[in-house]
C-alpha positions, 0 to 999 in steps of 0.5 A: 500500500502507497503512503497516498492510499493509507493516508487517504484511506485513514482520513476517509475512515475518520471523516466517513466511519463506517456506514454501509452503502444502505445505511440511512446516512445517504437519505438523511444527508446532513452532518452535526458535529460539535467542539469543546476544549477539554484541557491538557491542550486537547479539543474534543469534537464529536462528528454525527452522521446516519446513526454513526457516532465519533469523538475525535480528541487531540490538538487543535493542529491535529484535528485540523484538516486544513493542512494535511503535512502538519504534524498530528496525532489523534484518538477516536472513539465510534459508536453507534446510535441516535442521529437526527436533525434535533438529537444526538444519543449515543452510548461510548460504554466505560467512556461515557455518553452523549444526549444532547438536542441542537437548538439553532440560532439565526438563519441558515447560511448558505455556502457559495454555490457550484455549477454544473450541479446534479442536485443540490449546488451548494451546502447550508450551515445552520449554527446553533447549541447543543443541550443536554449531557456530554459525559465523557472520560478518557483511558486513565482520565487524559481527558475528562468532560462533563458539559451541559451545552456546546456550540456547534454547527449542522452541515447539508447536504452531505455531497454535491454532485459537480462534476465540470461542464462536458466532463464525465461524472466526477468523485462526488465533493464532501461536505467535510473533503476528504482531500488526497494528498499530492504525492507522486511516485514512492522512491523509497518505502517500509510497510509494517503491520500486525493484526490480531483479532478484534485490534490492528496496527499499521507503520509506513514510511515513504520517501517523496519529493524530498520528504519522508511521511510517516504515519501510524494507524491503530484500530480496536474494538472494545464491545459497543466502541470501536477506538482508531488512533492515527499519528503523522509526521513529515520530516527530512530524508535524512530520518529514513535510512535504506540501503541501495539492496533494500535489506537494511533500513532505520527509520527515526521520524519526529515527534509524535513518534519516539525512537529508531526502528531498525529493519534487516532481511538476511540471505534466507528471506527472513526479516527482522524489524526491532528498535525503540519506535514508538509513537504517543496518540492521545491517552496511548503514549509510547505506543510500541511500533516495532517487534516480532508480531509485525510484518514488514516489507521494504521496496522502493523504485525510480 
């Protein structure tokens, strides 16, 4: 897998979690999302969608996504439950739980318009509060919220379809974009994952452009709860050593990750992937990114 695959697969598992295609999401088409700051330098904003759930926590930086080359590191939490235009309900299990009811305030704004439409041709944005209880605490309590009220926002719809004047249809456009990251051909790469029944971890490196971009990807089940955690940097060449056989490589990315991982392939075909890597997500610091229960691939080209 690409960085660009991983990265866009990440964020489109983030920003559109994990509503089938037959999921009422697709009539409904809207959004609500609201924010709060919840201290140790985190904000927390709970996204609702169909009947999917999700509470991102992390810096304001990481849960940005207006520049996706910015250092970032987030957690976020999934269920499923109540989603209408005037609720939101959702149990989070051991972390908590959400009911809250949106009260808008002013009129309705409606954003500029597209051409060439097929269907709506611009997406509304109705500011308001929501009220009710928002209740909810962190692994060993990095974050804890107990709120009667936030400010937040309901988007609609959820696509437009604009496809250019005499062009062919194109990727419908989000309300919240999904944005591709331009990176070319991969020079140099190193893929490492392990999977184990109801949780998985993914590392990749890629060297493009005169830069490396490492991220770190985590998924969890947890009963009711599903927990993805994401982390990435882009940092100089410099951090991500290979060899011109691809049977040595370092890799030491900076912050959020810790440390050197090391990978070796011997003449019999086995390989070794060892070292101090680690990376620290939002309530999981220092998480372990190397050992025998990953896998890991070297390669590279032109």
């Amino acid at each position: 897998m690409t960085f660009r695959r991983l990265l866009v697969t990440t964020f489109a598992a983030l920003c559109l979690l994990v509503a089938p295609a037959s999921s009422p999401a697709s009539s409904r088409g809207f959004e609500s999302r609201f924010g709060l700051k919840v201290g140790h330098g985190y904000q927390l904003i709970v996204f609702a969608e169909g009947d999917t759930i999700r509470i991102e926590v992390g810096s304001p930086r990481s849960l940005s996504p207006d520049n996706l080359f910015a250092p970032r590191s987030l957690t976020a939490y999934v269920a499923r439950g109540t989603v209408t235009r005037r609720r939101i309900a959702a149990s989070f299990g051991k972390f908590g739980r959400i009911d809250v009811r949106f009260h808008q305030i002013g009129r309705a704004v409606a954003l500029p318009a597209r051409e060439h439409c097929r269907g709506p041709d611009h997406f509304t944005r109705q500011e308001g509060l929501f009220v009710g209880g928002i209740r909810f605490e962190g692994e060993h309590r990095y974050v804890a919220v107990h709120a009667p009220r936030a400010p937040g926002v309901v988007f609609s719809p959820l696509s437009l379809h604009c496809p250019p004047a005499h062009a062919r249809p194109a990727t419908p456009e989000r309300a919240r974009p999904v944005a591709p990251v331009g990176i070319g051909y991969s020079h140099r790469f190193l893929f490492a994952f392990w999977r184990h029944v109801v949780a998985s971890a993914h590392l990749e490196a890629e060297v493009d452009r005169g830069h490396v971009f490492t991220s770190a990807y985590v998924e969890e089940s947890l009963g009711q709860v599903a927990e993805y955690r994401f982390a990435l940097a882009v940092s100089r060449p410099q951090v991500f050593a290979v060899d011109n056989a691809l049977t040595r490589a370092t890799l030491a990315p900076p912050a959020p990750f810790h440390g050197e991982g090391t990978y070796e392939a011997a003449p019999d075909g086995t390989k070794s992937w060892t070292g101090s890597l680690s990376v620290s997500f939002p309530g999981a610091p220092r998480w372990p990114l190397t050992g025998e229960q990953f896998k890991v691939s070297l390669g590279g080209g032109l």
